[in-house]
Structure formats: C-alpha cells, structure tokens
N, C-alpha and C positions, 0 to 999 in steps of 0.2 A: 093777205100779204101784198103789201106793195113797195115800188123802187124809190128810193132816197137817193140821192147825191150830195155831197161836202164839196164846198170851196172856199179858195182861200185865196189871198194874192199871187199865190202859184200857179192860178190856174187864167192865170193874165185877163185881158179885157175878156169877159164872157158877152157870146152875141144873143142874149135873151133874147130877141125875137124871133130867133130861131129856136133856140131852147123849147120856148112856147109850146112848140109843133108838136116835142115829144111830151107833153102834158097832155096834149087834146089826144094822141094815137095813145097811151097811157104806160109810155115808155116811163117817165118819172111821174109823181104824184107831189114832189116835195124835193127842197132843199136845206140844209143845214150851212149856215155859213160863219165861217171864221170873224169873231171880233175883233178879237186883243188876243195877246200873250203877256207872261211875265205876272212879279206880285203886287210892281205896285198900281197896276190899274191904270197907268198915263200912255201905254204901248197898243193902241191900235193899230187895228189890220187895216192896211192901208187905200182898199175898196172895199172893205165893209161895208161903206155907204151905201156905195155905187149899186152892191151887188143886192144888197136890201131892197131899194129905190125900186131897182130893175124886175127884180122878183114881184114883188109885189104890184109891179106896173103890168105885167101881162100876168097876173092871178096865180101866182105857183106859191104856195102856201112856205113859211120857213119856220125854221128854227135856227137857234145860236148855239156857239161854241166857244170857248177860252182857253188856249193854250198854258195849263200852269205852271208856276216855275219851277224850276229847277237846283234844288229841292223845293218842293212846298212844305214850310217850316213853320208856318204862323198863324196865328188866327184873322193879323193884321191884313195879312195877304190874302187872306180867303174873303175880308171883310171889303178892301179894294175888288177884289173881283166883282163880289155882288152888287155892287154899288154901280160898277159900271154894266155889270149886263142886267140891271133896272134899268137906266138913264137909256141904254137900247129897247129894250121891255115896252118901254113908256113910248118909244117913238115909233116901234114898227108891229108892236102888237104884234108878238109869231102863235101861230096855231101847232108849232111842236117844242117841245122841251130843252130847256136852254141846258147847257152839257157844263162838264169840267174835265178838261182833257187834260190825263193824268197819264202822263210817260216820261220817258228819259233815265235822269238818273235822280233817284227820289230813296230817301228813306224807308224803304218798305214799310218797317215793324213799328213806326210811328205817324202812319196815317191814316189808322182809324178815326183820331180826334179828329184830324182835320176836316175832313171827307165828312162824317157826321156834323158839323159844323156846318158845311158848306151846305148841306141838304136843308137843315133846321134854318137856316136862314134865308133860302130862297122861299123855302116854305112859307115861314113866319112873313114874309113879301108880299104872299098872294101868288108868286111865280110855282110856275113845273120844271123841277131840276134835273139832272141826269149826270149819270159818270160817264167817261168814255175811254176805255182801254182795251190792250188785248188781253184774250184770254190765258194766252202764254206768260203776260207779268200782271197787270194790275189783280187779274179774277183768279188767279193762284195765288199768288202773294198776301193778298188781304182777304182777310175771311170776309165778304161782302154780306154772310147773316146778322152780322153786325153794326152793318152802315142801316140805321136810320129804317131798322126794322117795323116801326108802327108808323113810318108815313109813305106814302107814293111819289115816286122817284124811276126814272127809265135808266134801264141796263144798256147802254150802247157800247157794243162788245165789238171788237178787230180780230178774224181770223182768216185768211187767204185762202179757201178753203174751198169745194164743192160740198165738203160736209159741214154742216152745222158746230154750231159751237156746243161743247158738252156742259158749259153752265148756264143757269138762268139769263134768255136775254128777252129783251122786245126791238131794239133795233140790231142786225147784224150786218158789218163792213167785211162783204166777202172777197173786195179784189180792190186796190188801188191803181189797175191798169183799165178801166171802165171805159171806153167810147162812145158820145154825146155827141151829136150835130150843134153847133154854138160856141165846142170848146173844143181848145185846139191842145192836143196832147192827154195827158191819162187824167182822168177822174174816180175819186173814191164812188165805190157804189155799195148799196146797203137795202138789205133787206127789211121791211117794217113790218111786225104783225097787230100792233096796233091803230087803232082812229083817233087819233091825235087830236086831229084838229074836232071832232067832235065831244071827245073828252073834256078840254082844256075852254071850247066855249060852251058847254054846258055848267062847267065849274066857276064860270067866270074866272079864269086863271090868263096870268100874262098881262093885266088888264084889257082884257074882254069885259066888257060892261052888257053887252046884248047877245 
C-alpha cells in the first residue's frame, strides 16, 4: 500500500522540489494529475504541463486524469477524450493509469455504453485506463461488473472515510483535506495497493517501449 496525491490547477503553483523530500522520506510514491475537462477534448488544465514537466523532473512517477462532461452523452466525447490523453500519453509516458473522472450531473442509467467504450479504447491504444468516482454515486449507480469485465482497468474510488470503501477498488481517495510540504492548502490523498508502475512497464503500456 502506498500514498498518491491528485492535482489540478487548484492546487496553484506546486513547489516540486520540495515535494521531492516527501518521495525520498516515502510520504508519497506518485501523483495523478489533472489534464483537461469537458467533451470536446480542446479544455486543458492549465498547468498540466507544468505540473507533468516538474514531476517528472525530480522522479515522482504520474498518472493522468479527465474531468468528463457533464452529461457524458457520446461516443464522440469519449473519442475527443482518448485522443487527447494519447497526445499526453505520448509526451510524458506515466507509469500509472490514465482515469475518466466521472461526477456531477450525469445520466446514470445510460453510461454503461459509454464507460465501456471509454475502457475498449484506451485499451485498443496500448494505454491503462481507469474510472474515478465515488462510491456513493458512480459505484452504486452503475453496476461496474459490467464495465469491460474481460479487460484490466483501475477502480479509483472517492470515500472520506477511515474506513475503506466496501466496493472493488485499487486506488482509494480517502480525504480531500491532505497536507504536503510544496503545496499550499488541501490535497487529495489516496491510498494504492497496486505497482503500477511495474505493471504498465512490464506490459509495455503508456508507451513504455523498455
């Protein structure tokens, strides 16, 4: 089991090198960072770059995340999404699974297709996909033995909790009030029981080539 953190433009200029500090003491192990939102794939996050660049500059392994729209209604939209978290895929090569963050105000009872959709074609990429919800709407609402039961796909599940979540997960987001030396105000923090990054470069996944 080890600590994850999520950021996003909210979490203002982060000071990676100080960040660093709590990688080497093995306060985090990893970050997920926000790319975009929306469907049609032109809405990046607006230090996405930066916060990629930076991670990756003092060795903190990452992963990606897409805020989807609201409703997520198309295949068109899901197909804009993938397209641009390739085009990041391709540039920063992450050692954990790129998400589809799936909340708000959504259709419940018609996004199965999507969602399976969205997994078959990260897939079909060569990328490692992931949903990310909470337990309270997206992993109740949709029956997830349904999403894209014969491929591998990461559960990243949202519960404010001490206790665990009571559905299938591999990453869990246990508090949105997290405190990081680097970053100024609260941070998501998240539990991992997977190795990710050994997974995904064993598979050649992400474009990992070695």
């Amino acid at each position: 089991m080890h600590t994850i953190i999520d950021i996003s433009k909210w979490q203002g200029q982060v000071d990676f090198d100080r960040l660093k500090f709590n990688v080497a003491a093995g306060e985090i192990l990893s970050v997920i960072v926000r790319v975009g939102l929306g469907g049609s794939g032109r809405t990046v996050d607006h230090r996405a770059h930066r916060n990629l660049t930076e991670a990756k500059r003092v060795g903190l392994p990452v992963g990606l995340y897409w805020y989807a729209p609201e409703p997520l209604a198309s295949f068109k939209q899901i197909d804009n999404i993938v397209e641009k978290l390739e085009d990041f895929a391709r540039l920063y090569k992450p050692e954990y699974p790129l998400f589809l963050d799936v909340e708000g105000e959504q259709n419940w009872q018609s996004l199965e297709r999507p969602l399976n959709y969205f997994i078959t074609q990260m897939t079909n990429r060569g990328m490692y996909p992931g949903l990310y919800g909470s337990e309270q709407v997206l992993y109740k609402r949709v029956n997830m033995e349904n999403i894209a039961p014969n491929l591998n796909w990461a559960r990243w599940v949202a519960k404010y909790s001490s206790k665990e979540p009571a559905c299938d997960w591999d990453i869990w987001q246990y508090t949105s009030k997290g405190k990081i030396p680097g970053i100024s105000g609260n941070v998501d923090k998240n539990r991992c029981q997977k190795d990710y990054k050994k997974i995904i470069k064993e598979r050649k996944l992400n474009f990992w080539t070695s």
